[in-house]
N, C-alpha and C positions, 0 to 999 in steps of 0.2 A: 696319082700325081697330077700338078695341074697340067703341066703340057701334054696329058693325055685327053682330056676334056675339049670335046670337038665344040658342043652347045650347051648350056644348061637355064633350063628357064622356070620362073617360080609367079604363080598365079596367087594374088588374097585378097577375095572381098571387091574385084573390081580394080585391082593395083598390080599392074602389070610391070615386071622391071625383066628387062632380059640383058644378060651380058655375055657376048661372043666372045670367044678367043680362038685365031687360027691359030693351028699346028705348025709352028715355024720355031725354027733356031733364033730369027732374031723379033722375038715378041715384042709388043709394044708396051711400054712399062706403067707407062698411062693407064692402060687397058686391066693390067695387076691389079694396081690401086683400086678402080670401079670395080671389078670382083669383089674385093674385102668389106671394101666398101658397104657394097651390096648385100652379102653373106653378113654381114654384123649388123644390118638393120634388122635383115628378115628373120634373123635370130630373136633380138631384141623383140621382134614384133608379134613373134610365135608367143614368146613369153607373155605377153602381154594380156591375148587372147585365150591363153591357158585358164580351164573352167574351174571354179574354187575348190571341186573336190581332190584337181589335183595338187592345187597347194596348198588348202587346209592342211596346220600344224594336227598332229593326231591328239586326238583327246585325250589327258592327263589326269582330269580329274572331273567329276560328274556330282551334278549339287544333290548335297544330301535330303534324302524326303523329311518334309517338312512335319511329319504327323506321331514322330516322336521326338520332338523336341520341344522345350517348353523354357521362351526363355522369359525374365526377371525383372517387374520394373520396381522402381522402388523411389521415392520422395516424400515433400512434403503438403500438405494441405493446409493454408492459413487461415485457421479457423476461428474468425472471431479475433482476428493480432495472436492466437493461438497456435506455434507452427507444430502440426500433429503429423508423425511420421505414419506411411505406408509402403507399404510391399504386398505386390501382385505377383501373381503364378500360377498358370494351368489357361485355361481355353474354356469358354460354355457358360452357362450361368451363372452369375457372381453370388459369391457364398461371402460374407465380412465374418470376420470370428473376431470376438472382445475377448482378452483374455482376464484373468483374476490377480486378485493381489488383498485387497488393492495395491498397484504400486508395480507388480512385474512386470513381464514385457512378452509379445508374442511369442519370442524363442522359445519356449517350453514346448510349443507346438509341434514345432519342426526336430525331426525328420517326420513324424507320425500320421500327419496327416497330408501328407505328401500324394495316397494315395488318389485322394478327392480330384486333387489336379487334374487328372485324365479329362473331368467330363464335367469340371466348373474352374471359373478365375474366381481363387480364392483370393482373397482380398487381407491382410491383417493388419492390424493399427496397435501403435501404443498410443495409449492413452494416457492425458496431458499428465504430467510429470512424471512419466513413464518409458523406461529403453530410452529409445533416440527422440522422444518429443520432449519439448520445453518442458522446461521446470519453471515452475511461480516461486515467486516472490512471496506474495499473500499465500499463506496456507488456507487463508475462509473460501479460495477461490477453487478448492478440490472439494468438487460436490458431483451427487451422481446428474443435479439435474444439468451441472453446466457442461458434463462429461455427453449425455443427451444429447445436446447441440451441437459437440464435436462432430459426434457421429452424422449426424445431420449435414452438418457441412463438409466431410469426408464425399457424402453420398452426392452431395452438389456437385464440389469438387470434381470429384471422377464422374459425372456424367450418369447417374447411374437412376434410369427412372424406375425400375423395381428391382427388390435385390433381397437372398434371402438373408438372416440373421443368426448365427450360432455363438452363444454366449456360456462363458465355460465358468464355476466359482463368481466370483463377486461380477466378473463378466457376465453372467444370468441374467442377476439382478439387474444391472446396467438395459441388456435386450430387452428386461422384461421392462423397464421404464420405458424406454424408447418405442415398445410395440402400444404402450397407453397412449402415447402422446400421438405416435407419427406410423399409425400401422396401413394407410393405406400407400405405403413403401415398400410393404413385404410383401416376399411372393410365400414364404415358409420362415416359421422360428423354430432353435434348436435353444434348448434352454438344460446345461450338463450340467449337474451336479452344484445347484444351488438353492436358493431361498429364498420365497417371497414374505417372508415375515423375519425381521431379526427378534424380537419377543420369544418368535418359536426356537430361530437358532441359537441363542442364549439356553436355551432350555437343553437344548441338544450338548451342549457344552458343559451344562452341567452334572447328565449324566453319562459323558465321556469323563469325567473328574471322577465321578463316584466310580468308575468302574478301572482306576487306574490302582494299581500296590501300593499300599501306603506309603512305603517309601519313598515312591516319585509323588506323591500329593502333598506329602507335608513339606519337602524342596520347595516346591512351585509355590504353595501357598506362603511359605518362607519369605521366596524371592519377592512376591508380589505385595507382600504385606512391608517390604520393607522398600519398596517403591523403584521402578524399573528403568527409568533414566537417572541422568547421574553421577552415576559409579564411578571409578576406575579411572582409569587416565583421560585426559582431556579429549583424546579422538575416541574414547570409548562414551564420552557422557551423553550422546544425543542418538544411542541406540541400545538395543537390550545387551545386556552382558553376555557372555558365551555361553556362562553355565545357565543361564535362562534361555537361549535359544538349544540347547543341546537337549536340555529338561522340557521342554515348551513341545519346537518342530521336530525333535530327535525323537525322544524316546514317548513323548506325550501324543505327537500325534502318527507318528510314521505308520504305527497300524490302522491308522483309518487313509491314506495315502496312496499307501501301493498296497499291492495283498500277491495278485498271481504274478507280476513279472519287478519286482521289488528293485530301485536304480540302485546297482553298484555305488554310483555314482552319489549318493544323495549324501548332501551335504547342510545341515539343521544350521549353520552358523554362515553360509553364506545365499543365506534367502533374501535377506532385506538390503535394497537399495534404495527405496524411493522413500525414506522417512518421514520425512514432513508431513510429506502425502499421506502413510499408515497410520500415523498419530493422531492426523485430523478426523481422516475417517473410516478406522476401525477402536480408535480411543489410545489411550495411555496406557492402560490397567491389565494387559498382558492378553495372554492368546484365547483365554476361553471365557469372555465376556468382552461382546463389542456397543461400546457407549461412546463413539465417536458419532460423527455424523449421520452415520449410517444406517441410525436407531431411524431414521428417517423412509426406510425399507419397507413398507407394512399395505404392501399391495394387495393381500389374500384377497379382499371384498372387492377388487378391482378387477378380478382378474374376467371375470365371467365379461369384460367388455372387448374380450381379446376374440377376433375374430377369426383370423389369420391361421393357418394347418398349422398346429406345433407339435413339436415332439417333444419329449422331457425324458435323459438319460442321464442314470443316476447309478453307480456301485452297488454291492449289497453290503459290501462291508463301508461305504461312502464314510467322509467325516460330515458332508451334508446328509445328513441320513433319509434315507427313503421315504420315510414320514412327509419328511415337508416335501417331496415330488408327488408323492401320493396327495397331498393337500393342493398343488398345483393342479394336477389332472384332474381333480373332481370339479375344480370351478372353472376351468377352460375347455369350455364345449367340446368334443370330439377330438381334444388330442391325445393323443398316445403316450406311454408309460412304459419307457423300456429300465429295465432292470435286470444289471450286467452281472452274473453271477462270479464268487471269486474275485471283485474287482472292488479297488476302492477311490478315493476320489478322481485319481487320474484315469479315467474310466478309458483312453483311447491310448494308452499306454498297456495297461492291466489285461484288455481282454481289445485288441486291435483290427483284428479281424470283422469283430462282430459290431465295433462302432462303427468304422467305415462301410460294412451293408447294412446299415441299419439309417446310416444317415445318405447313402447311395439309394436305396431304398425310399425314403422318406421324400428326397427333393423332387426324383421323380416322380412324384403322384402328381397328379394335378389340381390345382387350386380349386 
């Protein structure tokens, strides 16, 4: 009680406050007041002085390690008044992939090569009138060489003073252009399941025909002989008919596509979306003869100027048949010739495992 408190005195830091109170019935009330007074300062002031460990809130939540996550960027690059979409993902060396079509879009990639990410920033682009990048006006303006300079300005763009290249189908081609023109950019080319000669791939096409059943050869040639745009309803006249893409990407080409892990999913009638774009340059005259722009393709005698570590991975059952990678390999010094067994054009699809160390493998080497 207080009226038993004879003295009490409190020292801090050089601040000395003492408050007496005699022992008497009739206290001084004054005297009370200074007490509380007192006591509610030196409280206050304990408080004050109190060290952070004892009033740090307890830790809640703790930042997650940084070295499993991988996050997403993704815009555009104004290429030339050109606005060309990108998306970035992964950590380490920059890997760009061109995809095929012409005319598709990266998507086909992903989930698949998701593994690469660990130990390069993969880079992907569609290219101009492709996925999320502009579409022209001028169809003469969908050329591999102005596709070329996209790329180029992508790599300005992002900053990027060596960077390696893997080009998948018509995407190949495109790297293999890009590495003629602009190769002291790479550090490695990855060239899947393409052609450096359309002459040759025409050839290839035709004896894909000769080895299809009569029945689907004389369809297609049916269809083709009676002319492929068109047709049918107004929304249907400025693309191939269904039963031509069913006959064509369905049943004409699927075995040479997929072989060991076949997509559920595959769908012959919803392949084409960049028209303009395929018409200009893969031609009008249907899937297994290309006399668009593209005849344009005829680098074989170039190739031997390719300095740069390439690798060249190709299906065995491929619809780019191993021929014309085999014809790659022999003119480009020292690179390599993988040939995925059981596997057809979607070579990182088909046999997944063995692209990703093969291309894990490859980037590490040293230039």
């Amino acid at each position: 009680m207080w009226c038993a408190c004879r003295q009490t005195a409190w020292h801090d830091r050089g601040l000395r406050t003492v408050v007496a109170l005699e022992s008497t019935a009739n206290y001084d009330g004054r005297a009370m007041k200074n007490l509380i007074a007192g006591l509610l300062f030196l409280i206050c002031f304990a408080g004050l002085t109190t060290t952070p460990a004892q009033t740090a809130p307890p830790k809640r939540f703790q930042k997650a390690p940084d070295y499993n996550v991988y996050p997403m960027q993704e815009g555009f690059v104004d290429a030339n008044g050109i606005m060309i979409y990108y998306k970035i993902l992964g950590r380490g060396s920059p890997l760009m992939v061109l995809h095929g079509g012409p005319g598709a879009s990266h998507d086909y990639f992903l989930p698949y090569l998701l593994p690469l990410a660990r130990h390069h920033r993969l880079i992907f682009i569609d290219e101009r009138g492709s996925g999320r990048s502009q579409k022209l006006e001028a169809r003469s303006a969908y050329t591999v060489e102005n596709m070329v300079e996209d790329v180029e300005q992508v790599r300005q763009g992002l900053g990027l003073r060596e960077f390696s290249l893997l080009g998948h189908s018509y995407g190949g081609a495109l790297a293999q252009a890009y590495a003629l023109k602009y190769q002291r950019n790479l550090s490695h080319l990855i060239l899947g399941s393409t052609w450096s000669s359309t002459a040759a791939m025409n050839q290839v096409f035709v004896r894909m025909k000769q080895n299809m059943s009569p029945d689907l050869r004389k369809r297609i040639d049916k269809l083709e002989a009676q002319g492929l745009f068109g047709h049918g309803k107004d929304y249907e006249k400025n693309r191939y008919s269904s039963e031509y893409m069913t006959a064509a990407w369905g049943e004409g080409y699927f075995p040479y596509v997929y072989h060991n892990r076949p997509d559920p999913n595959y769908d012959p009638t919803a392949l084409g979306n960049s028209w303009d774009l395929y018409r200009e340059m893969w031609g009008e005259h249907g899937e297994f003869i290309i006399d668009g722009n593209l005849k344009s393709v005829e680098y074989t005698d170039r190739l031997a100027g390719i300095k740069v570590p390439t690798l060249i991975i190709v299906g065995e059952h491929d619809e780019c048949d191993p021929s014309l990678s085999q014809t790659m390999h022999e003119k480009i010094k020292k690179s390599k010739l993988l040939i995925l067994p059981n596997s057809g054009h979607m070579t990182f699809v088909d046999q997944n495992k063995l692209f990703i160390k093969a291309v894990e493998g490859f980037l590490s080497s040293v230039k």
